[in-house]
C-alpha positions as CSV (number, residue, x, y, z in Angstrom):
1,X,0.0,0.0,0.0
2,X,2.9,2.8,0.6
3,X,4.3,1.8,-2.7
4,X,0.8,2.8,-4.0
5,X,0.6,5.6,-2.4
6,X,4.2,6.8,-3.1
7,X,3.5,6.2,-6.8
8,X,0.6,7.9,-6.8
9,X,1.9,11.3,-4.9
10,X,4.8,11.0,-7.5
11,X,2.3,11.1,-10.9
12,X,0.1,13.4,-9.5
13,X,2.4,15.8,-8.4
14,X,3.4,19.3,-10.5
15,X,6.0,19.2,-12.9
16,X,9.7,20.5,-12.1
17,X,11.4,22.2,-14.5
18,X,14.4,24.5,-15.6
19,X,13.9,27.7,-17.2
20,X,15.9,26.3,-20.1
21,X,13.2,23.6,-20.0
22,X,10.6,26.4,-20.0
23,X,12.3,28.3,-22.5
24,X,12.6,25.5,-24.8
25,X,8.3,24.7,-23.8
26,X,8.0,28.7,-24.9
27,X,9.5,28.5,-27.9
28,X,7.4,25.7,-29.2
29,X,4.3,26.9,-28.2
30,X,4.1,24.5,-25.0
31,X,4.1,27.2,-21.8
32,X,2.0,30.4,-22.4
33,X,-0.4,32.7,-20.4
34,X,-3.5,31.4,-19.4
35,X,-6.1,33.6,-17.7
36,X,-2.7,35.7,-16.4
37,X,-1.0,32.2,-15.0
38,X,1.8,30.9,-17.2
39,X,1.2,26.7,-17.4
40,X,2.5,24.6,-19.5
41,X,1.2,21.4,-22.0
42,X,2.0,18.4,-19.9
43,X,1.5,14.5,-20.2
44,X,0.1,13.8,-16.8
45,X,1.6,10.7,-15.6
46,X,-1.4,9.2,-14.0
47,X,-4.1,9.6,-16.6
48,X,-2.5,9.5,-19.9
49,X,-4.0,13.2,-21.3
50,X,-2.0,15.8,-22.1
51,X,-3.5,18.5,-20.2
52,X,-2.7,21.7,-19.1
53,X,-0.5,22.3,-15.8
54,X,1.3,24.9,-13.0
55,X,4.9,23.7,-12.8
56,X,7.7,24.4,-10.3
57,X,10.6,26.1,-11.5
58,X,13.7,24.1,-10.3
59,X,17.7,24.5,-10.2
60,X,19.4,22.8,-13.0
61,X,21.1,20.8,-10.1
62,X,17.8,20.1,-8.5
63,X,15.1,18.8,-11.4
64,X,13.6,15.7,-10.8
């Protein structure tokens, strides 16, 4: 059951990313503004969709 649950937590949580990852999602017409948020186009892990998503900027050092 706590692997479940760890598995779970880990697909269901926001994205990490670099701002050269978020750059790169910019430039490609993946990250924009939505409703004055910036989200990005993401393939959620525990459904499958592509769908759209608040991220987390990281540290190059500290993506996940």
């Amino acid at each position: 059951m706590d692997a479940a649950i760890t598995d779970f937590l880990d697909r269901t949580a926001i994205p990490k990313i670099t701002r050269k990852k978020l750059s790169s999602l910019r430039d490609h017409g993946y990250a924009g503004d939505v409703g004055g948020k910036e989200m990005i186009l993401h393939l959620d892990r525990w459904t499958g969709a592509t769908t759209l998503s608040d991220f987390e900027l990281v540290e190059e050092s500290v993506q996940t």
